[in-house]
C-alpha positions in Angstrom: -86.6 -65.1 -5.8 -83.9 -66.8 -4.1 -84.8 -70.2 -5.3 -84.7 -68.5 -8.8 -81.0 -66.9 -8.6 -79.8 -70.9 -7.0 -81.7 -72.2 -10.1 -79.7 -69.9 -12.0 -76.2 -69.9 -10.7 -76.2 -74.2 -10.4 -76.2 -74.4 -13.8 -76.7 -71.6 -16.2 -76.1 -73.5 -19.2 -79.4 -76.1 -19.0 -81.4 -73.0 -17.9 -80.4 -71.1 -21.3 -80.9 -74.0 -23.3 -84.2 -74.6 -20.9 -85.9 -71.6 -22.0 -84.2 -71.4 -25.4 -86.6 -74.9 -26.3 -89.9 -73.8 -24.3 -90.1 -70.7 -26.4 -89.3 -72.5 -29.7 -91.7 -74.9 -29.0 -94.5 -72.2 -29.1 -92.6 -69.8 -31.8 -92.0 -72.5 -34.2 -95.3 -73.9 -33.7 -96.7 -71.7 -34.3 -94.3 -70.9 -37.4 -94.7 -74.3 -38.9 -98.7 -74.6 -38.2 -98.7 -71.7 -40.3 -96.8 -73.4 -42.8 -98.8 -76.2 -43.1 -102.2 -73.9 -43.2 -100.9 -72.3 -46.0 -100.0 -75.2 -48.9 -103.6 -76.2 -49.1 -104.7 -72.0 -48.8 -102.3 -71.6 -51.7 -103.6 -74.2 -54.1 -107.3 -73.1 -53.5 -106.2 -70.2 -54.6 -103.5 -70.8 -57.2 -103.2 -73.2 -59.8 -100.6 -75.9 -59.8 -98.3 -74.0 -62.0 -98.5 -70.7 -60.0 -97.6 -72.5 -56.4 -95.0 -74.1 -58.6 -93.8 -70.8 -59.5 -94.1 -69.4 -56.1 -91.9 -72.6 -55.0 -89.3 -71.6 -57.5 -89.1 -68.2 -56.3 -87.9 -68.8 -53.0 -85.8 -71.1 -54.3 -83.7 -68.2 -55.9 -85.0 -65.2 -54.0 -83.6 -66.7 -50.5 -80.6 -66.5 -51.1 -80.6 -62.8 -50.5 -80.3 -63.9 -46.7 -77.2 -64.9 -47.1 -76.0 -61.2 -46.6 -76.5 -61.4 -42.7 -75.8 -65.0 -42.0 -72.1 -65.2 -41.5 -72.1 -61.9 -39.7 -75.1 -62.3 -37.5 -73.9 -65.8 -36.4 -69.9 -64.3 -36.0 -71.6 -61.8 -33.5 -73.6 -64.5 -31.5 -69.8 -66.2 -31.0 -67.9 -63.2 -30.1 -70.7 -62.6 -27.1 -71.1 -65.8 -25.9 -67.5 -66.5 -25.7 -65.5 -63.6 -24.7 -68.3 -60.7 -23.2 -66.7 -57.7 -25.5 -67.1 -54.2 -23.8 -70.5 -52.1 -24.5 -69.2 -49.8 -26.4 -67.6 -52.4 -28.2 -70.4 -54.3 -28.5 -72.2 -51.1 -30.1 -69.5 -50.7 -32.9 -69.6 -54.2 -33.9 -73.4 -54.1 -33.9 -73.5 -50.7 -36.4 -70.8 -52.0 -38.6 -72.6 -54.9 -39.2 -75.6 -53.7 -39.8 -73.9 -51.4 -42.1 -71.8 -54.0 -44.0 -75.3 -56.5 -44.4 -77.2 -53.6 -45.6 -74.8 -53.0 -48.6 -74.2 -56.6 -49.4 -77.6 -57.3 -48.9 -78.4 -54.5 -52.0 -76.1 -56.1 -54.1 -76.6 -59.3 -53.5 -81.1 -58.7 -53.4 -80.3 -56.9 -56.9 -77.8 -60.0 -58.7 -80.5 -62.6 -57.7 -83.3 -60.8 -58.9 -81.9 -60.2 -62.3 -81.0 -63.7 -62.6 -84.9 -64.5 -61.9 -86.0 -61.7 -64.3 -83.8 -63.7 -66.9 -85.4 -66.8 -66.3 -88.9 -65.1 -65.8 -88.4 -63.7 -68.8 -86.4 -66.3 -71.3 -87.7 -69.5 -69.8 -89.9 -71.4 -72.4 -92.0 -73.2 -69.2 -93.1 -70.2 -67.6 -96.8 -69.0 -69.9 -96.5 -65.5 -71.0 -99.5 -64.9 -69.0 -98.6 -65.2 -66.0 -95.1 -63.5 -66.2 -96.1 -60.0 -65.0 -97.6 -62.0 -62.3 -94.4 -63.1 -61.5 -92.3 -60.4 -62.0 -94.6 -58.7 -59.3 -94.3 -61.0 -56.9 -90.9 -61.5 -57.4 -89.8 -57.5 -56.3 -92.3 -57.9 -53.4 -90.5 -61.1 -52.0 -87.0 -59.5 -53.0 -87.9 -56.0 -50.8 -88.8 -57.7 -47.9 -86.1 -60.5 -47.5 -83.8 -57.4 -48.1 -85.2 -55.9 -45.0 -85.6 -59.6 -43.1 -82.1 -59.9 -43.8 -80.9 -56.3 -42.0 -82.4 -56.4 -39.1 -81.5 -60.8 -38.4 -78.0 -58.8 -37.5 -79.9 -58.4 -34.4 -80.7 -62.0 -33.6 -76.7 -62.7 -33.5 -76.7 -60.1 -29.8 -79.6 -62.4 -28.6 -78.1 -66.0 -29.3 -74.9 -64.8 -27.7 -76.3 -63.2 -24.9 -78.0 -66.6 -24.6 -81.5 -65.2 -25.0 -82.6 -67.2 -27.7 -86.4 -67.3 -26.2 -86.6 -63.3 -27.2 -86.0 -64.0 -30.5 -88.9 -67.1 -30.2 -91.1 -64.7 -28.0 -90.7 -62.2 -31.4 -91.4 -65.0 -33.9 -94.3 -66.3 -32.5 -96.0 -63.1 -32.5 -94.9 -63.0 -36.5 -96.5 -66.7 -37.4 -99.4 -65.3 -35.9 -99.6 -61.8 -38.1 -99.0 -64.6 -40.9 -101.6 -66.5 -39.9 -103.9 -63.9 -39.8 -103.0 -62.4 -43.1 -102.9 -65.7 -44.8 -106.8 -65.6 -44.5 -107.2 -62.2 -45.4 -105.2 -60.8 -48.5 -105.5 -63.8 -50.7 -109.2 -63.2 -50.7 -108.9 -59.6 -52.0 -105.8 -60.4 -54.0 -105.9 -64.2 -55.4 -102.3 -64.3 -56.8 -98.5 -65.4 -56.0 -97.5 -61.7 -54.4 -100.7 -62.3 -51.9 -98.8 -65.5 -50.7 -95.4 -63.5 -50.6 -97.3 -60.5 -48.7 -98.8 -62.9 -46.3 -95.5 -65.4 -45.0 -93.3 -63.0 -45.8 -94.6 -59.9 -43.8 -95.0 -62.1 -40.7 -91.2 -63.1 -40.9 -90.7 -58.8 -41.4 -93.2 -58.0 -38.2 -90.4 -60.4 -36.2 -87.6 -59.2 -37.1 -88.8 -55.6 -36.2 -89.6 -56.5 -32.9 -86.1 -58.2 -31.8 -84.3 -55.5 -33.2 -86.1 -53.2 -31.4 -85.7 -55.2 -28.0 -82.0 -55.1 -28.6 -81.8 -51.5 -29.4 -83.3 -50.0 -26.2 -80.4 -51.8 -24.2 -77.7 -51.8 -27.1 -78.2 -49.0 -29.8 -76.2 -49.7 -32.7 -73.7 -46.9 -33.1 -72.6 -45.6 -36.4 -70.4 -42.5 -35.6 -67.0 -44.3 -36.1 -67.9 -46.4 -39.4 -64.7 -45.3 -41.2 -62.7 -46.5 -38.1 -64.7 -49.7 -38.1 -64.2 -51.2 -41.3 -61.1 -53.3 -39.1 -64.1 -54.2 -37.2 -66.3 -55.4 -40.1 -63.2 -57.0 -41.3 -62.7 -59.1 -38.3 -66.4 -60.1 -38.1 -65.8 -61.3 -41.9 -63.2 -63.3 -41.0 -65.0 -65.1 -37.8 -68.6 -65.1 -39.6 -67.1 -66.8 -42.8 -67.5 -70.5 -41.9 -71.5 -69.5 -40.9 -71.6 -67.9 -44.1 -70.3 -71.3 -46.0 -72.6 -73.3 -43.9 -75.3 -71.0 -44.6 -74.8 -71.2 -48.1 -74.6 -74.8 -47.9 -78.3 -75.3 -46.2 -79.8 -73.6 -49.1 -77.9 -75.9 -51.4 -79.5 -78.6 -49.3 -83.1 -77.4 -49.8 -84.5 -74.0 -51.8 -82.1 -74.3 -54.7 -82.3 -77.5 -55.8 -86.2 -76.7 -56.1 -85.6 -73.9 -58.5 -83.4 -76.0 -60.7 -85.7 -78.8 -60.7 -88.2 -76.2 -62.3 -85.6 -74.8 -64.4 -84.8 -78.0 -66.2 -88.2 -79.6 -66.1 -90.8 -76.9 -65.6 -92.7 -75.3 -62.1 -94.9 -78.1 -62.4 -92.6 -81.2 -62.1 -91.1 -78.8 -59.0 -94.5 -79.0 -57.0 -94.2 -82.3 -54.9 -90.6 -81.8 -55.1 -90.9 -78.7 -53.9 -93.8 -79.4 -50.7 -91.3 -82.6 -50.0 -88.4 -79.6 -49.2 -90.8 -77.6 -47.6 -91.5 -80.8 -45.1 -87.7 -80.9 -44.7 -87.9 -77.4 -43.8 -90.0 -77.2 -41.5 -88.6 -80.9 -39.9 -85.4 -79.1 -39.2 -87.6 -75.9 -37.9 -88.5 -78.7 -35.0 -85.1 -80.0 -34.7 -83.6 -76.1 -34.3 -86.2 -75.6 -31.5 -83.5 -77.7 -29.4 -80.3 -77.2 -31.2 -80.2 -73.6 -31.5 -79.8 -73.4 -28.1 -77.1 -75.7 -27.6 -74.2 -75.0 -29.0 -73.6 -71.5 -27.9 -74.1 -73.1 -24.7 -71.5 -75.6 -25.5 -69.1 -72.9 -27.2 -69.2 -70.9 -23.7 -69.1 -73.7 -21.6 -66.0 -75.4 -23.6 -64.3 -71.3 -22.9 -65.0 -71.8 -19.2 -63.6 -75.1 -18.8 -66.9 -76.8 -18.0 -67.9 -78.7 -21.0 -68.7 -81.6 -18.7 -71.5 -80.0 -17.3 -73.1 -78.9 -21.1 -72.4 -82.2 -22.6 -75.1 -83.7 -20.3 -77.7 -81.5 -22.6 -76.0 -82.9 -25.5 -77.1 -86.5 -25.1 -81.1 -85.8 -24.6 -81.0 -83.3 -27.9 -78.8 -85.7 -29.4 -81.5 -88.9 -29.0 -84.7 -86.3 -29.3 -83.1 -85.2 -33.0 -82.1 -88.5 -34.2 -85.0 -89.8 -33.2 -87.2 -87.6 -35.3 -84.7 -88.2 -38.1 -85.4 -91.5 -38.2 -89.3 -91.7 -37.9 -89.2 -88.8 -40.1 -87.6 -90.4 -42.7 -89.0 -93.9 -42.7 -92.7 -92.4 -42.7 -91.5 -90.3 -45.7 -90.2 -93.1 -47.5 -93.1 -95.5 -46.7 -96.2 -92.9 -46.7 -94.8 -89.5 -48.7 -97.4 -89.9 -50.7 -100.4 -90.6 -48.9 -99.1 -87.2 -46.4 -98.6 -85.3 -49.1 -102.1 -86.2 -50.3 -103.2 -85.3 -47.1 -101.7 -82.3 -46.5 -102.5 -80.4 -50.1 -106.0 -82.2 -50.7 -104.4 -82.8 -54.1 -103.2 -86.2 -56.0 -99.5 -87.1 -55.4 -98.2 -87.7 -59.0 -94.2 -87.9 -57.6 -93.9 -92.1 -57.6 -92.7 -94.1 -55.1 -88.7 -93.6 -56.3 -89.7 -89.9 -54.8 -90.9 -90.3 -51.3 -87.9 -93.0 -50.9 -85.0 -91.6 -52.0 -86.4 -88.0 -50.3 -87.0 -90.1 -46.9 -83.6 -91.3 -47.3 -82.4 -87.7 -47.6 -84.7 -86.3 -44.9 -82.6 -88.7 -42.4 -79.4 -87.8 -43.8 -79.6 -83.7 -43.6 -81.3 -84.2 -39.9 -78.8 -86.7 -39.0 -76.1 -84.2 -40.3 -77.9 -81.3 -38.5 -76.8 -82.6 -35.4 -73.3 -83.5 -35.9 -72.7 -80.3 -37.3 -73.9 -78.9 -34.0 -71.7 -80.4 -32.2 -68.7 -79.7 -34.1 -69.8 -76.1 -33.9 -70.2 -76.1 -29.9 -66.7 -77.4 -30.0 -65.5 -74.4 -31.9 -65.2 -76.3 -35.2 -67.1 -74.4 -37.6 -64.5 -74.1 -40.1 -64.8 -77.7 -40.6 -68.3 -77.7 -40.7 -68.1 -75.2 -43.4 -65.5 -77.0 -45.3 -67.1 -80.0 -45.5 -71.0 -78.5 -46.2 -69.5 -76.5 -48.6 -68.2 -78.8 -50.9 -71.2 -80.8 -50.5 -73.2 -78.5 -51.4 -72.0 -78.2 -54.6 -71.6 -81.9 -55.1 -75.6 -81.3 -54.6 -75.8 -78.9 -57.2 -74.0 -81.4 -59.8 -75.1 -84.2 -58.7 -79.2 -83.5 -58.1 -78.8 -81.5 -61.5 -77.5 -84.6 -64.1 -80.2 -86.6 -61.6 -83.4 -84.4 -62.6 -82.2 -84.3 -66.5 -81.9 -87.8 -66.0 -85.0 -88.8 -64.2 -86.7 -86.2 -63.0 -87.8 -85.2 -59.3 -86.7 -88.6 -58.0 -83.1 -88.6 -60.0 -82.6 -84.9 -57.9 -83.6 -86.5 -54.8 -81.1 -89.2 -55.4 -78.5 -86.8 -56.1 -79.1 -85.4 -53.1 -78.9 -88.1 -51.0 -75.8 -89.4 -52.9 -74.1 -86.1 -52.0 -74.6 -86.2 -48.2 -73.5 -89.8 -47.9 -70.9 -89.4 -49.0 -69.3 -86.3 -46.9 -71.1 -85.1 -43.4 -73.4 -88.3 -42.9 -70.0 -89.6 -41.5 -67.7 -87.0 -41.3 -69.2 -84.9 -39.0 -70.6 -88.1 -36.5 -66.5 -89.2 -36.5 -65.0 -86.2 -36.0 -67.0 -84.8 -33.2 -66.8 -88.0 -31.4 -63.3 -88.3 -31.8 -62.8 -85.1 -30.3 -64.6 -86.0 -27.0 -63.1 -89.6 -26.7 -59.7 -87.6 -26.9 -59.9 -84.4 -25.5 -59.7 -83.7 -21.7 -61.6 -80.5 -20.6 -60.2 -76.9 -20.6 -59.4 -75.8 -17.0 -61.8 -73.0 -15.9 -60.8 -69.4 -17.5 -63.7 -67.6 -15.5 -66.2 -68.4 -12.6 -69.7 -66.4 -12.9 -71.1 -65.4 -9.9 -75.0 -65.9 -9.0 -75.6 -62.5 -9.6 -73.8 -62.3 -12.6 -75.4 -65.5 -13.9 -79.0 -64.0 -13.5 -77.5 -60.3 -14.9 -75.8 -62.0 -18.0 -79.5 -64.2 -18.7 -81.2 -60.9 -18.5 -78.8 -58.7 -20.3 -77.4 -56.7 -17.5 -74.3 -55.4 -17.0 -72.6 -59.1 -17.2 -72.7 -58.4 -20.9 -72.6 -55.0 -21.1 
């Protein structure tokens, strides 16, 4: 036990980050196995237009977890760098859940009329499989509206620095996904099984770290009136995370549903399974970056960034490094995985897998930087700057498909990101720890109070 607590007090930092990676590893294994299982399940089952359908509903549908990003991630910063009081800590917990659950309604019932409109009006969608659609639509709609409630939860864990809780409560979700992946489509062959199946697994989660967090911090919702200052302040710190949020969707689900929109579901299949690689290549980079920068954030606020840099460097090469690979086996071989991977012919082109590899390096690339911009307390830059690029994404991928297709979006894409993070980001944060000496030390955590704050004890409390 002692060996533990010495383990813990010399360097609490690279132990939260430690455990923070070993539990990703498994949870988004087992996440992105599941993934993977379920593109070839779903065209078995489905034809090519209805997983091209399916794509284009998360496209749109996914944004309703926008509600909970900017709060949940404000949260996780308020924790890891200033410890706020427990009943504090309770208010700002049940005023964000409050505040998410209302803009969540509003903003679950503005996307789902705009994919009603589409489902409804749009000349590529068959009138045959529109009820189809609509159904599956309200499914994925309820339960990202109830995903997106309890995430609030998820911001306690990251700034408490238990990350691995939230893993340990994933990975028993891929698994319910798993299994219900082989089970409901059988009785149910159509594009609400496939919602049911990934979707519920990401529910199961989220029900589970929320209600690890309650039994030590119930939210409390006594004072609501009195904490609308509260929610207000959260706004205000959560808005960059809510921009960058914003911005990641504008870097992967919505460009698939207008692809679809302008061309038709099918033309957004290998577009679409293309995102979902980049998806899930960023669901392996997170496993080490998630951790990281609220370590950096507290360490900058306790004047030992020295100490969490040294993480920074083998996350740093271990992400890069994937970008790279990831993106030159894209560009060479896209086809030939994608073939692969679905058991179906690959009917995207050469221009496709390139320009996507291209962009595959770019956003991971980006990832990283951004990271460490954001462990430096800079997320209002990051915000800024994936912001406007997103919608420089949205124009640019948008004349690209009515132009050329799938490959003129990916181009637009990659155009877009060149030309703002891909060196923005890399510059500024480097130019900051070239220039900057250290803070001087506001607070020195004893070994108990290391090992208490790791386990949620009274440290944070």
């Amino acid at each position: 036990m002692s060996l533990i607590k010495r383990l813990f007090s010399r360097d609490r930092y690279m132990v939260a980050v430690l455990l923070g990676v070993a539990t990703a590893l498994l949870a988004r294994g087992a996440g992105i196995v599941t993934q993977i299982v379920a593109v070839p399940v779903a065209l078995q089952h489905l034809s090519h237009e209805r997983f091209g359908v399916y794509l284009m509903l998360a496209g749109i549908l996914n944004w309703i977890l926008l509600a909970a990003s900017g709060l949940s991630s404000a949260l996780a910063k308020a924790i890891a760098g200033r410890n706020p009081e427990h009943d504090e800590l309770r208010d700002l917990l049940g005023a964000a859940i409050a505040f998410v659950a209302m803009v969540g309604a509003v903003m679950c019932l503005i996307v789902s009329v705009i994919f009603m409109i589409w489902a409804h009006r749009s000349p590529s969608l068959p009138a045959s499989l529109r009820d189809e659609t609509l159904v599956a639509g309200l499914l994925m709609s309820l339960t990202l509206l109830a995903i997106v409630v309890l995430q609030v939860f998820e911001g306690v864990q990251n700034g408490r620095l238990k990350s691995y809780i939230i893993n340990i409560c994933r990975l028993v979700g891929s698994l319910a996904s798993f299994i219900l992946l082989f089970t409901v489509p059988r009785f149910w062959p159509a594009i609400g099984a496939f919602v049911l199946s990934l979707n519920g697994g990401l529910l199961i989660g989220a029900v589970l770290n929320a209600a690890a967090v309650a039994r030590s911090l119930p939210p409390r919702f006594a004072h609501l009136r009195r904490d609308i200052g509260l929610i207000a302040g959260l706004l205000r710190s959560g808005a960059p995370f809510l921009f960058i949020s914003t911005a990641s969707l504008f870097q992967t689900y919505l460009p698939v549903f207008l692809l679809g929109a302008i061309k038709g579901p099918v033309s957004a299949v290998d577009f679409g399974l293309f995102v979902r690689g980049l998806v899930l290549l960023l669901s392996v980079a997170v496993m080490f970056t998630a951790p990281l920068w609220p370590a950096l954030l507290s360490a900058e606020a306790r004047g030992e960034r020295a100490r969490a840099m040294k993480l920074a460097v083998p996350v740093g090469g271990t992400v890069l490094a994937l970008a790279l690979g990831a993106g030159l086996a894209i560009g060479l071989f896209g086809g030939q995985v994608l073939s692969l991977w679905t058991r179906q012919p690959y009917h995207g082109g050469h221009s496709l897998q390139a320009a996507f590899g291209v962009y595959i390096f770019l956003v991971l690339w980006s990832h990283f930087w951004a990271i460490m911009l954001m462990g430096q307390g800079r997320e209002r830059l990051v915000a800024v700057v994936l912001f406007s690029e997103a919608l420089a994404i949205a124009g640019l991928g948008s004349a690209g498909a009515a132009w050329h297709g799938a490959p003129g979006m990916a181009i637009g894409m990659a155009l877009a990101v060149t030309c703002a993070s891909a060196w923005i980001f890399p510059v500024s944060a480097l130019r900051r720890l070239l220039s900057d000496p250290p803070a001087k030390p506001t607070e020195t955590l004893s070994t108990e109070d290391a090992v208490e704050t790791l386990a949620g004890g009274p440290a944070v409390e």
